[in-house]
N, C-alpha and C positions, 0 to 999 in steps of 0.2 A: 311392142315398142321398137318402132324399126332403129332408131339410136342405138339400140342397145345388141340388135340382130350380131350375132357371130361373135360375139364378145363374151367372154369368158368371167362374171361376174366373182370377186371374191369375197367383199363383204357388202352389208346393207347397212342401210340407218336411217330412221323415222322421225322427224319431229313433229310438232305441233299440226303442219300447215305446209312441209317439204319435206322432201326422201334427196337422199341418193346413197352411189352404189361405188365403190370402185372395184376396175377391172382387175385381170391379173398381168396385166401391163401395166398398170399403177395410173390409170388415168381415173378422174371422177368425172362422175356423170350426174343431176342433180334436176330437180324438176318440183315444182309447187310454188307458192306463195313465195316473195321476194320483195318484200318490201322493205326488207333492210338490206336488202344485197347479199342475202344470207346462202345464194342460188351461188355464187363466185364466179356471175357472167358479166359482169361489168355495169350491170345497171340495176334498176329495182322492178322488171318487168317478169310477171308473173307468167311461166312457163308450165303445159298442160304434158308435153313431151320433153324426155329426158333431154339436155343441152349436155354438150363438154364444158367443165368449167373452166378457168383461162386460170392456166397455173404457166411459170415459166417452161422452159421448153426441155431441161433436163430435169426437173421434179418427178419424181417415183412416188408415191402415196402408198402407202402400204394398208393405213386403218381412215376410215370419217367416223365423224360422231357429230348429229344433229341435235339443235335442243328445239327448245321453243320459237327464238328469232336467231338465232347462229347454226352454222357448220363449221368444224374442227377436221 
C-alpha cells in the first residue's frame, strides 16, 4: 500500500466493510466501503487504497475504532 509506504503504523482497526490505521504522527489513514462517510474523506466514495482522512490540521489521533458503518 504505497499511502502507507514509510509510515510508521501504530494502531489498526476493522469494520464491517472499512479498516484504518493511524500512524505514529497521529494521522489516519482509512480505506473500504463509505457509504456513509465513515472513510472521514469528505464524501461517500468507496476507496480500494488507504486515503488520509481530512481531520483539521493540528489534530493528533492517538487510538480509531471502526464499527459496522462508523470510525471513531
Amino acid at each position: 500500500m504505497l499511502a502507507l509506504q514509510r509510515k510508521r503504523v501504530a494502531q489498526v482497526s476493522v469494520g464491517t466493510e472499512h479498516a484504518a490505521v493511524v500512524t505514529e504522527g497521529g494521522r489516519v489513514f482509512s480505506w473500504g466501503a463509505n457509504d456513509f462517510g465513515q472513510l472521514g474523506t469528505g464524501d461517500e466514495q468507496t476507496r480500494v487504497l488507504p486515503v488520509l482522512s481530512e481531520l483539521p490540521y493540528e489534530v493528533y489521533v492517538s487510538q480509531v475504532e471502526c464499527g459496522g458503518r462508523y470510525t471513531m
